[in-house]
VEXDREN-2710 file (C-alpha; in Angstrom, 1 decimal):
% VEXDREN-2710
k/r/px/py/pz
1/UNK/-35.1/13.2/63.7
2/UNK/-34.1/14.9/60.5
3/UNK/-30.7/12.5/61.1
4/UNK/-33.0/9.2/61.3
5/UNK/-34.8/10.5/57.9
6/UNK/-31.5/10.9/56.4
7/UNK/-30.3/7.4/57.3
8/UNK/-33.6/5.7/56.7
9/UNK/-33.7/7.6/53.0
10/UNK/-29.7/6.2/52.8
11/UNK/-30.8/2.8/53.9
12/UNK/-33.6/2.3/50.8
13/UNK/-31.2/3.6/48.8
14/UNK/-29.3/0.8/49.2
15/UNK/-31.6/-2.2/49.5
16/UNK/-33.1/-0.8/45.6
17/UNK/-29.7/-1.4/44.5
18/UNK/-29.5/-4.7/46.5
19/UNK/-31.6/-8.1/46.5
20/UNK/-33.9/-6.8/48.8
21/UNK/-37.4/-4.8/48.5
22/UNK/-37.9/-1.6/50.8
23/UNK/-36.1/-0.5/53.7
24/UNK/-33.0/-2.7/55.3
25/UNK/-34.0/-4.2/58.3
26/UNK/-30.8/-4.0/60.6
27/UNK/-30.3/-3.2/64.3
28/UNK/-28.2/-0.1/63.9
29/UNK/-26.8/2.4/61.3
30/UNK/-23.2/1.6/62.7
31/UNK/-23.4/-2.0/61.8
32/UNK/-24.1/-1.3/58.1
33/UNK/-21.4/0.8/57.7
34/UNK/-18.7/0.1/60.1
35/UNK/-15.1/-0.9/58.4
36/UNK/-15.3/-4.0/60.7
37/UNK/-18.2/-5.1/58.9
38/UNK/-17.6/-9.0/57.6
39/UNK/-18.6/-8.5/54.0
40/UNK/-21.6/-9.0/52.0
41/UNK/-23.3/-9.8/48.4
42/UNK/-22.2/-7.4/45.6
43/UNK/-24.4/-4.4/45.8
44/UNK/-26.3/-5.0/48.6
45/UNK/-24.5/-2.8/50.6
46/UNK/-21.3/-0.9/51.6
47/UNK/-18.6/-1.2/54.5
48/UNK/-18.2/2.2/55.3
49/UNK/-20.3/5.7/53.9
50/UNK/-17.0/6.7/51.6
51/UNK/-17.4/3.9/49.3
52/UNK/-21.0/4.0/49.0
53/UNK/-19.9/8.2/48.5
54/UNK/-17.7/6.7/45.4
55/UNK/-20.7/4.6/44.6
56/UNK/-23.1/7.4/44.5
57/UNK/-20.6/8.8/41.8
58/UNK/-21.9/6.0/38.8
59/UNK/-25.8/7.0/39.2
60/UNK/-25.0/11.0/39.8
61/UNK/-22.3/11.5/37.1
62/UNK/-20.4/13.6/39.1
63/UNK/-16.7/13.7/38.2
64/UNK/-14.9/15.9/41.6
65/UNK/-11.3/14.9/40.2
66/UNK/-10.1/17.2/37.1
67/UNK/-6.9/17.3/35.4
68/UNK/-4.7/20.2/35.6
69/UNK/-3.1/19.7/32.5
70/UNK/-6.6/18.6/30.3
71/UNK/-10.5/19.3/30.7
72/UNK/-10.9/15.8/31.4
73/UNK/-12.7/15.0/34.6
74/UNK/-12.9/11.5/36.4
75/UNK/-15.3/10.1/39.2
76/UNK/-12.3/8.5/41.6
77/UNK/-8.8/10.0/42.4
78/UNK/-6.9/6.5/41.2
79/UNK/-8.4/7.5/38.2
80/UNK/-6.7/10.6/38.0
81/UNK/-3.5/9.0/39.1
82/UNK/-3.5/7.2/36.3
83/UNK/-4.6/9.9/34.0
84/UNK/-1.7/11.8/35.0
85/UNK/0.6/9.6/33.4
86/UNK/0.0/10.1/29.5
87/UNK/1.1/13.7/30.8
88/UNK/4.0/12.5/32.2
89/UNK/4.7/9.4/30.6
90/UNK/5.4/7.6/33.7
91/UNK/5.5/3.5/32.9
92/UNK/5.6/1.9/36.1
93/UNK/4.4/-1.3/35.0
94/UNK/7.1/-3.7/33.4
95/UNK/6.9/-7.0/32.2
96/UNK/9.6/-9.2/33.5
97/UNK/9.7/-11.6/30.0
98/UNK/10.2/-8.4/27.8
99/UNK/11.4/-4.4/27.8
100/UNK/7.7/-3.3/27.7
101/UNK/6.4/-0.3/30.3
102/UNK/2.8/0.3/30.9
103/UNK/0.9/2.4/32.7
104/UNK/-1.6/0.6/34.0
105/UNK/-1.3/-3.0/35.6
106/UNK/-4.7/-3.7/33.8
107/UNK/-2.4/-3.4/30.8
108/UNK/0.2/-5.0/31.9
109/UNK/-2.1/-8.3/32.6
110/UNK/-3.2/-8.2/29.1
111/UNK/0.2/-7.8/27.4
112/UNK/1.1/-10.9/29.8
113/UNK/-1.5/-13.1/27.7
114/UNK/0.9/-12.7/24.3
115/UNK/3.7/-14.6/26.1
116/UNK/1.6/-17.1/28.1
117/UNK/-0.8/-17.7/24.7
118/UNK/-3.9/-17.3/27.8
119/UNK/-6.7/-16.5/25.2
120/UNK/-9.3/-16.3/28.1
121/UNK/-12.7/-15.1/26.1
122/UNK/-14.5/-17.4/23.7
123/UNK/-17.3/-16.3/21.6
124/UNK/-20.4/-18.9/22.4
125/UNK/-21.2/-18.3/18.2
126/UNK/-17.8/-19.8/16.7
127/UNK/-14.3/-21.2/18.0
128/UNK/-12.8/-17.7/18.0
129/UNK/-11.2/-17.2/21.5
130/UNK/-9.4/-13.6/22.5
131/UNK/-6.7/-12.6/24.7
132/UNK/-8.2/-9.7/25.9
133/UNK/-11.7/-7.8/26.5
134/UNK/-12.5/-7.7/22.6
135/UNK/-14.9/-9.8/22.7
136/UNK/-18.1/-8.0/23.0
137/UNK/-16.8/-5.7/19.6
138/UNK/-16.2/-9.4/17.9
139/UNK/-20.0/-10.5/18.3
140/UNK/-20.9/-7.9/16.1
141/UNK/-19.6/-9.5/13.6
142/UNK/-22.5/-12.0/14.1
143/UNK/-25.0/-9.6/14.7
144/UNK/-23.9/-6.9/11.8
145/UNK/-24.3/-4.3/14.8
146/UNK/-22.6/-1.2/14.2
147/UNK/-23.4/0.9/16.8
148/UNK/-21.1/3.6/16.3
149/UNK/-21.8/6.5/13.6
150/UNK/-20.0/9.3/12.2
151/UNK/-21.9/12.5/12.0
152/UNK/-20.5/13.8/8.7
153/UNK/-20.9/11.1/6.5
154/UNK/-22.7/8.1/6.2
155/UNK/-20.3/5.0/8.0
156/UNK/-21.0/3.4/11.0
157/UNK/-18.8/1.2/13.0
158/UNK/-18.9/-1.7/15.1
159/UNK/-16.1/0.2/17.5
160/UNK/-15.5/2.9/18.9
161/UNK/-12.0/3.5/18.3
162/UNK/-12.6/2.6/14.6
163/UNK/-15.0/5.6/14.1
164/UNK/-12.5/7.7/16.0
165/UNK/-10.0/6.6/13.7
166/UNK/-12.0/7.4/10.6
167/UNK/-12.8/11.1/11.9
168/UNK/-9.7/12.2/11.6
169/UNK/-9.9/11.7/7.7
170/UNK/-12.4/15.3/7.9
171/UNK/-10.4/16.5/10.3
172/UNK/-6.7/15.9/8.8
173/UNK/-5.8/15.3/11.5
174/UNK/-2.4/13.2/11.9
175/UNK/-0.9/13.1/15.3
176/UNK/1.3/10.5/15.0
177/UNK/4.8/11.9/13.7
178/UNK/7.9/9.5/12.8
179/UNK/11.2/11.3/14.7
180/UNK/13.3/10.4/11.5
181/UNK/11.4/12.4/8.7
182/UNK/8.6/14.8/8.4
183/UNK/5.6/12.4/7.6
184/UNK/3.0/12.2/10.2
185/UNK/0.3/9.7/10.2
186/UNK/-3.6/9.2/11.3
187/UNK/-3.3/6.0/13.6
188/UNK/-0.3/4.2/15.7
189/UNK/-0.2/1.8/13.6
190/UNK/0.4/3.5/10.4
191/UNK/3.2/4.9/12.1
192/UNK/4.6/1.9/14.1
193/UNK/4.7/0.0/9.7
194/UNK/6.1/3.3/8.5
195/UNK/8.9/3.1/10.6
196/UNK/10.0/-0.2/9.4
197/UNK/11.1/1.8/6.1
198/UNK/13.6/3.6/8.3
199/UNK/15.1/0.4/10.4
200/UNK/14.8/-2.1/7.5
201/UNK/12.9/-4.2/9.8
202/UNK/11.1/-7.2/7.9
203/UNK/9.2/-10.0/10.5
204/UNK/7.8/-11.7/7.9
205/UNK/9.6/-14.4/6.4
206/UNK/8.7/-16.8/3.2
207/UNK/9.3/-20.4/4.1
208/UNK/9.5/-21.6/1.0
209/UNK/11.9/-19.0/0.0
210/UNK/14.5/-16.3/1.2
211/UNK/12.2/-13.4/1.0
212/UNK/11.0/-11.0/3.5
213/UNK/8.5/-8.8/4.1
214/UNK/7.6/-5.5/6.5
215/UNK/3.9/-5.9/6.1
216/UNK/2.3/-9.3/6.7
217/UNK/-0.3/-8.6/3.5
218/UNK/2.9/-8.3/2.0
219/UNK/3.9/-12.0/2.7
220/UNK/0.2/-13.1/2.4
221/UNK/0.1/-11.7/-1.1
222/UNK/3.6/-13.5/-1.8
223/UNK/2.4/-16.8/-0.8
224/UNK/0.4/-16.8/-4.1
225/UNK/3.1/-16.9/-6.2
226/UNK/4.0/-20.4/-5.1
227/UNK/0.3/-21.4/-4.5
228/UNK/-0.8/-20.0/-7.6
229/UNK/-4.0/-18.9/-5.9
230/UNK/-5.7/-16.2/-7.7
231/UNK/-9.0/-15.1/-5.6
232/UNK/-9.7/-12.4/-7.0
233/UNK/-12.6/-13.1/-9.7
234/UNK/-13.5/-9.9/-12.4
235/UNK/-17.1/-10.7/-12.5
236/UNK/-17.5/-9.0/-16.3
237/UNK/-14.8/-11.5/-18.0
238/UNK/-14.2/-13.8/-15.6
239/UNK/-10.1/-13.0/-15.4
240/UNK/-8.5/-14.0/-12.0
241/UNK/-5.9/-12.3/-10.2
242/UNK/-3.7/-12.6/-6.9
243/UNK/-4.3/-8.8/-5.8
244/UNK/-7.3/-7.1/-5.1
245/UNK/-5.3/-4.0/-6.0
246/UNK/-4.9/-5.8/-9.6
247/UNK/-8.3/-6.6/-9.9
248/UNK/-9.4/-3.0/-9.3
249/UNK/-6.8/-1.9/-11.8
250/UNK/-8.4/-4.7/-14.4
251/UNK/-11.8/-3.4/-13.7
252/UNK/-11.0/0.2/-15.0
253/UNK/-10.0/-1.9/-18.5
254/UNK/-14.2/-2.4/-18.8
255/UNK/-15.3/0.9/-17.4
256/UNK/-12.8/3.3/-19.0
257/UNK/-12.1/4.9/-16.1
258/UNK/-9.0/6.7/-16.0
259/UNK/-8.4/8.7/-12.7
260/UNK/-4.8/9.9/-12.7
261/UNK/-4.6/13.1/-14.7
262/UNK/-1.3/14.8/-16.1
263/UNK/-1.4/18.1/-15.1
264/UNK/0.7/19.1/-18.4
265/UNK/-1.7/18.0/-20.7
266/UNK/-5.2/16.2/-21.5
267/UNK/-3.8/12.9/-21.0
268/UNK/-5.2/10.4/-18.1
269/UNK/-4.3/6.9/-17.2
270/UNK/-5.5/4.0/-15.0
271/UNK/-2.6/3.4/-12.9
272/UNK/-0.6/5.8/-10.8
273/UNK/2.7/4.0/-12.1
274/UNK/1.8/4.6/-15.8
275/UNK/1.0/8.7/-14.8
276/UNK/4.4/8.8/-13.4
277/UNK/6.2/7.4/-16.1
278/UNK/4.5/9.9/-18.9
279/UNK/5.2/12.8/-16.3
280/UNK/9.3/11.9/-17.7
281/UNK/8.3/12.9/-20.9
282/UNK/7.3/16.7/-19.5
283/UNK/10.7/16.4/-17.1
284/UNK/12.4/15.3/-19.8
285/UNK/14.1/12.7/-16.6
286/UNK/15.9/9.8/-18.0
287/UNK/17.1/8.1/-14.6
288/UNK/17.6/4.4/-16.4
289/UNK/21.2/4.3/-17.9
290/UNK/23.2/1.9/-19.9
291/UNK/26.5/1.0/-18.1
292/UNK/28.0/0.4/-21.9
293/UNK/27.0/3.2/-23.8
294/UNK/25.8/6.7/-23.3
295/UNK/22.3/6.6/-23.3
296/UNK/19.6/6.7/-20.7
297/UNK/15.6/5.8/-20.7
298/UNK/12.9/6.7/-18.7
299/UNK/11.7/3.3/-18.8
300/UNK/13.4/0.6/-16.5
301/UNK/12.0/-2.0/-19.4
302/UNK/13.2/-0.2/-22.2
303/UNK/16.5/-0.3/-20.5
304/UNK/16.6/-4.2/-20.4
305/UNK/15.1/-3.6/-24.2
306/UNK/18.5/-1.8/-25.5
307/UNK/20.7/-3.7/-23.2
308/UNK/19.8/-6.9/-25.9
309/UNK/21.5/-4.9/-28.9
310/UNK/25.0/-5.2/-26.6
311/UNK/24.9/-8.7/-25.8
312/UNK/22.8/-9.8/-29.0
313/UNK/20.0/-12.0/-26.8
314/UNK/16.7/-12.6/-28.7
315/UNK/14.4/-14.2/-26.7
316/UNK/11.3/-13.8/-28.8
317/UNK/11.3/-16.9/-31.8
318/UNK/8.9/-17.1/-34.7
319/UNK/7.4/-20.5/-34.1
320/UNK/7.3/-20.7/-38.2
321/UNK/10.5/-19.9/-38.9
322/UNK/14.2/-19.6/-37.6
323/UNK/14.0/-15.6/-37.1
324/UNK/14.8/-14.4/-33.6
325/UNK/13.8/-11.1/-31.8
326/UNK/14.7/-9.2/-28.9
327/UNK/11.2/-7.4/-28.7
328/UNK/7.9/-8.9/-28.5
329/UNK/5.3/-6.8/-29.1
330/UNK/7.2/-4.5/-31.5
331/UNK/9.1/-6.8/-33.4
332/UNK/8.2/-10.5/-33.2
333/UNK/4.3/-9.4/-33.4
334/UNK/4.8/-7.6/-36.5
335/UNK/7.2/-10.3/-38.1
336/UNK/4.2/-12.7/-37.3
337/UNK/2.0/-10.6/-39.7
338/UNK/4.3/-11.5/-42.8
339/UNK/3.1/-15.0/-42.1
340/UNK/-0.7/-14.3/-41.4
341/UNK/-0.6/-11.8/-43.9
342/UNK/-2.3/-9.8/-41.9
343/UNK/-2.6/-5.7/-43.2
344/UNK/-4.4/-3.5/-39.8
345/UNK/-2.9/-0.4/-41.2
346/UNK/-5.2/1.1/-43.8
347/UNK/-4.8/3.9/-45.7
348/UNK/-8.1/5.9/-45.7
349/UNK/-7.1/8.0/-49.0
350/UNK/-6.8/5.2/-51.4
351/UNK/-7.3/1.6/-50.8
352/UNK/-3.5/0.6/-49.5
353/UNK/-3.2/-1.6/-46.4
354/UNK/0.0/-2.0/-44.4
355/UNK/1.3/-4.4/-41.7
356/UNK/2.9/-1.7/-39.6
357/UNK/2.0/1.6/-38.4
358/UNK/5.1/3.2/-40.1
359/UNK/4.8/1.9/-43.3
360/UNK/1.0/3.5/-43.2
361/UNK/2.8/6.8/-41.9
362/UNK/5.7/7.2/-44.6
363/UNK/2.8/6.5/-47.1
364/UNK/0.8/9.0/-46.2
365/UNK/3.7/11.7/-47.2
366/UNK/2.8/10.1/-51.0
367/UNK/-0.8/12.1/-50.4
368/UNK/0.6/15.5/-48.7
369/UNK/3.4/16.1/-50.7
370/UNK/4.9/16.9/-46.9
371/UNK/8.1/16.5/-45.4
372/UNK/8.2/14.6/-42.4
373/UNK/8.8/17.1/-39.4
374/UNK/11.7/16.8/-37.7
375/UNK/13.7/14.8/-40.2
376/UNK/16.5/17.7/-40.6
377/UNK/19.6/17.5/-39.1
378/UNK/20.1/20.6/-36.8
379/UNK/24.0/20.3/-37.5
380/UNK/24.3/20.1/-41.7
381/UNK/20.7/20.8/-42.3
382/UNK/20.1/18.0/-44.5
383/UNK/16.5/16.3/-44.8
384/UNK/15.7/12.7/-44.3
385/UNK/12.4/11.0/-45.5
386/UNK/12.2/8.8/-42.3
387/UNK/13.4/9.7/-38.3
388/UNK/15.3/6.3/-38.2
389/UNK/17.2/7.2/-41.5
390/UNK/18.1/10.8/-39.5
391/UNK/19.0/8.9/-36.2
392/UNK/21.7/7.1/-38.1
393/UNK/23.1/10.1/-39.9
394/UNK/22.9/11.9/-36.6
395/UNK/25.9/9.5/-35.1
396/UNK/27.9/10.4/-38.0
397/UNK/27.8/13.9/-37.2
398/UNK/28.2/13.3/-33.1
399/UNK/31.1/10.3/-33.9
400/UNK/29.0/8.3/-31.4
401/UNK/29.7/4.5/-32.4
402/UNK/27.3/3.0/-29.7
403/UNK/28.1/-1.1/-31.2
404/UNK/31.2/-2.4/-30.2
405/UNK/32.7/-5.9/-31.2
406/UNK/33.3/-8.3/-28.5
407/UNK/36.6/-9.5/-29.8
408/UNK/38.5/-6.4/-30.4
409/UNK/38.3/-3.1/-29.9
410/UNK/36.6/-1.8/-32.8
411/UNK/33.5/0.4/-32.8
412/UNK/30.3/1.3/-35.4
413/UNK/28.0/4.1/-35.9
414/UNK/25.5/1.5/-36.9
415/UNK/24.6/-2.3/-36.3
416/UNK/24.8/-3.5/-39.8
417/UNK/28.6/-2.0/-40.1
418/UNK/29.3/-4.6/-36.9
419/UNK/27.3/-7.4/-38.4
420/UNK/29.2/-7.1/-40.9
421/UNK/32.8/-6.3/-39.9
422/UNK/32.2/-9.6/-37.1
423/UNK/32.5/-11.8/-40.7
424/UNK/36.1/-11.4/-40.7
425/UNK/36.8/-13.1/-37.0
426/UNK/34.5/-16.2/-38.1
427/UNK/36.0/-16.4/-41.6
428/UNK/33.3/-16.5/-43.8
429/UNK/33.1/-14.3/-46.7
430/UNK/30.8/-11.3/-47.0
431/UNK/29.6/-10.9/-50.2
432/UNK/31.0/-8.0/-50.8
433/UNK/28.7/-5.7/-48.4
434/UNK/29.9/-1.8/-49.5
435/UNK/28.7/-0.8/-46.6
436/UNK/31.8/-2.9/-44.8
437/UNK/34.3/0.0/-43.4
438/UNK/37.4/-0.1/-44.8
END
């Protein structure tokens, strides 16, 4: 009797879970679930008592299967097959188009879909059609859904995997490692673009041009260049730039802010670039060097600055005159002011006004009485009024003659001496420079 109870109880189980309302009306227990039954609706009922066992499972929660390896528990023994293998690493799954393993076939019929182009799921809210189950996280983007929140700040996400991405920034965690150096990363992917710095690997090719590119926001970005797009929109001045990393740098130009901090000194900049530079002047590192003379920079610009006064190109022209410089903002800006007649430089002891910030600087020695600091010579200890006028005697001392004339092999301490010592190729006469070596 207690059997018949047990059945019965079994049997309503089944019909809740079914179509039907109340117990199952069938002939026999055997018939329901006998192997040799011919089939039936999805969850109405079950061919034989292990499946509706395995069934059971979903509403229960019970999880009999445990790894030996983990803590982690599953509800069916394929399930734990399958577990096994990120253990083992076992890949038994191969597509026949290309060298990739997986470990599931579910995986395998999705990685199919990248060769076939099978995009399968279409979202019933725009034209967007996916290649695998992704769907249901892409309709949050229409419904602003994000399900998904992290307990220790404030973010939410519309995935999963996206918040368990982003918990690993508290934690620190980085399990991915690269096998060629020590950096380790937070997510595959991070990994899978950092490796590309070690193979040289560069998918992403320009059509319009020969250039390549590791990242595709690298080529994106590129593209503009040719376009001319600028998106980016500063919303205080209206500027527009290609970059959003440009813009953000912009930005700082109207709030002031200045977050990279020397930690030599007080000083702070806006760009990371612009900290790492000034860090040279504490290192004293000079890694930019001219191939025709001795000296080195800590600027690659200054270097293509100096490398004008050996081949004599001045690309900067007064627009009012004939004069040529090989410096912009320092020369051909300044030159501009003996037009303008322009003075920013004023003295605020007496009423003087100066085009250049030197000329206010030597001036102000008229006031002290001062000498300017570190215009002696360390080598003959004599004093110089100005830095440049002890930079020149400084060569005479060392013998470096830095300016070298292009038709022979003659070199000069100083760049007047060659200006004027190139007069006798061309021929013309000098005017009887004393400062002409003899």
């Amino acid at each position: 009797m207690a059997s018949a109870h047990f059945h019965s109880e079994d049997l309503r189980i089944l019909s809740v879970y079914g179509k039907g309302e109340g117990p199952l009306a069938l002939d026999g227990h055997d018939a329901l679930f006998s192997k040799d039954w011919p089939g039936g609706l999805p969850g109405e009922c079950f061919p034989d008592k292990t499946n509706m066992v395995i069934h059971m499972r979903t509403h229960t929660g019970e999880k009999p299967y445990g790894c030996d390896q983990c803590k982690k528990f599953f509800q069916h023994k394929g399930s734990l097959k399958t577990h096994m293998r990120t253990h083992s690493g076992e890949k038994p799954y191969r597509c026949d188009q290309c060298m990739k393993c997986f470990c599931k076939s579910s995986h395998l019929k999705v990685h199919m879909r990248t060769h076939s182009g099978e995009k399968p799921y279409r979202c019933d809210q725009c034209v967007k059609c996916f290649s695998q189950s992704t769907l249901k996280a892409h309709m949050t983007t229409h419904t602003g859904e994000k399900p998904y929140s992290c307990d220790q700040c404030v973010k939410r996400f519309r995935q999963n995997s996206t918040l368990k991405s982003h918990m690993r920034i508290h934690s620190g965690e980085k399990p991915y490692r690269c096998d060629q150096c020590v950096k380790c990363f937070s997510k595959s992917f991070s990994l899978k673009l950092h490796m590309r710095t070690h193979t040289g690997e560069k998918p992403y090719g320009c059509d319009q041009c020969m250039k390549r590119f590791p990242l595709k926001g690298g080529l994106t970005s590129h593209m503009r260049t040719h376009s001319g797009e600028k998106p980016y929109r500063c919303d205080q001045c209206g500027g527009r730039f290609s970059h959003s990393s440009a813009l953000i740098i912009h930005m700082r130009s109207h709030s002031g802010e200045k977050p990279y901090r020397c930690d030599h000194c007080v000083k702070c900049f806006s760009r990371s670039y612009n900290l790492k530079v000034h860090m040279r002047t504490h290192s004293e590192e000079k890694p930019y060097r001219c191939d025709q003379c001795v000296k080195c920079f800590s600027k690659s610009y200054t270097l293509k600055v100096h490398m004008r006064t050996h081949s004599e190109e001045k690309p900067y022209r007064c627009d009012q005159c004939v004069k040529c410089f090989s410096r912009y903002s320092s020369h051909l800006k300044v030159h501009m002011r003996t037009h303008s007649g322009v003075k920013p430089y004023r003295c605020d002891q007496c009423m003087k006004c100066f085009g250049q910030r030197s000329n206010l600087k030597s001036h102000m020695i008229t006031h002290s009485g001062e000498k300017p600091g570190g215009a002696t010579c360390y080598q003959c200890l004599k004093c110089f009024s100005y830095s440049s006028h002890l930079k020149v005697h400084m060569r005479t001392d060392s013998g470096v003659k830095a300016y070298r004339c292009d038709q022979c092999t003659k070199c000069f301490g100083q760049r007047s001496n060659l200006k004027s010592y190139m007069i006798t190729h061309s021929g013309e006469k000098p005017g009887g420079d004393p400062r002409l070596p003899r």
